[in-house]
C-alpha positions in Angstrom: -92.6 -21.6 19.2 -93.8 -22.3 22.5 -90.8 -19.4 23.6 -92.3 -17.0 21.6 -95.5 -17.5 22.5 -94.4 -17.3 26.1 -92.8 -13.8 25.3 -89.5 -14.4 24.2 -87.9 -12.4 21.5 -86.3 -13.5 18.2 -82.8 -13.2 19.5 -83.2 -14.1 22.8 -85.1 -17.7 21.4 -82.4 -18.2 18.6 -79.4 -17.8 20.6 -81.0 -19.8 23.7 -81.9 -23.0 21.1 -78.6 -22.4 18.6 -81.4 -21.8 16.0 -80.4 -19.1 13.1 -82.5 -15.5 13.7 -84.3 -15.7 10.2 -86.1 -19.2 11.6 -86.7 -17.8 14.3 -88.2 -14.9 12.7 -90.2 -16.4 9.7 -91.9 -19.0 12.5 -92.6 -15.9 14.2 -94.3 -14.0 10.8 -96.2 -17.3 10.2 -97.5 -17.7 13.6 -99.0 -14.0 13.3 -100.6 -14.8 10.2 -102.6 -17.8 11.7 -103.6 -15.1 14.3 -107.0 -15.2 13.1 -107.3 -18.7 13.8 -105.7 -18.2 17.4 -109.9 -18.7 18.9 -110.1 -21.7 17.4 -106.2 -22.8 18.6 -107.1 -21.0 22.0 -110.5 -22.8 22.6 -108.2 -26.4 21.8 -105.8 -25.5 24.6 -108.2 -24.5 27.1 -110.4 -27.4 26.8 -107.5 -29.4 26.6 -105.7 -27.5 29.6 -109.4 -27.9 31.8 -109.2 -31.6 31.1 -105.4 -32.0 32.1 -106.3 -30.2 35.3 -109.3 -32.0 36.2 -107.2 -35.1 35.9 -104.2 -33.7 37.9 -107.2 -33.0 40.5 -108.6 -36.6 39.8 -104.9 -38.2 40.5 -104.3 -35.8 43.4 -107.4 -37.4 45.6 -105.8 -40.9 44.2 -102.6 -40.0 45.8 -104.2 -39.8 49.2 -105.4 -43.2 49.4 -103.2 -45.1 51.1 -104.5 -48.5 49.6 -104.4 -47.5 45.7 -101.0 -46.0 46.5 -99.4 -48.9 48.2 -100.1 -50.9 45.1 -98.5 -48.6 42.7 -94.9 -47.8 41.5 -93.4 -44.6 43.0 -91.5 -43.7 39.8 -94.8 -44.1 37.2 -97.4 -42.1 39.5 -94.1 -39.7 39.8 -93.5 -39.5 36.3 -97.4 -39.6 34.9 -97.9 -37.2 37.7 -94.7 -34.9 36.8 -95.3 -34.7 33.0 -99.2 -33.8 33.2 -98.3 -31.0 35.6 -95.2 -29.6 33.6 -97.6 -29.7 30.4 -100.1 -27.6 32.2 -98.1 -25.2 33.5 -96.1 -24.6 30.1 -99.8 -24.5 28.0 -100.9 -22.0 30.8 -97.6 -19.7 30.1 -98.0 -20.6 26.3 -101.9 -18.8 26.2 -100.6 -16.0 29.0 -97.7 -15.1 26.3 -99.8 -15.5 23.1 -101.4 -12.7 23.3 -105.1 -14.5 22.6 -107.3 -12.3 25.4 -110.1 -14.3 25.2 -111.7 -17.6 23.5 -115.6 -18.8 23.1 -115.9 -22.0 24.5 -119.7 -23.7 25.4 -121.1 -20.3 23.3 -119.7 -18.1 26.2 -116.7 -15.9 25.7 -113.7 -16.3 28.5 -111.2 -13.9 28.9 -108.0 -16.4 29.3 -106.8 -14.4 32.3 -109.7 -15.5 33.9 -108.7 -18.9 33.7 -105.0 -18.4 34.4 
């Protein structure tokens, strides 16, 4: 899903995940159809995407103290690190690709290229 979202077509997803074309194609057909809900699923992922990126902000002024990072291990600030930025980046092309223009969040309407 998150391929078509991003722009991918039916064959080009199906052939790249060894997934028969008529999956493909009816996940595509039902995500249209929960289209109308897509402000309510785009609001979710941009809160969720503003708090991910407040805490990658949070763990980036961590990283620069020498004292708390002397008394962690590399590979888990690496890995936590790693993961919550691959997850943003991936939601962000998810809502560029989904074709949602804009979501109400706090009672004021964002356009989600604003944000991206």
């Amino acid at each position: 899903m998150a391929a078509l979202l991003a722009g991918q077509g039916v064959g080009e997803v199906a052939a790249a995940y060894k997934l028969p074309t008529s999956t493909v194609s009816r996940w595509r057909a039902e995500a249209r159809l929960q289209a109308g809900r897509s402000d309510d699923v785009g609001e979710l992922l941009l809160s969720y995407l503003r708090e991910n990126l407040m805490t990658l902000r949070a763990q980036a002024v961590a990283f620069r103290d020498p004292q708390w990072l002397k008394g962690q291990e590399a590979g888990a600030v690496a890995v936590l690190h790693g993961v919550m930025t691959d997850k943003a980046v991936r939601l962000l092309e998810a809502l560029e690709g989904s074709g949602v223009q804009s979501v109400e969040t706090n009672g004021t309407r964002n356009r989600i290229r604003d944000h991206v």
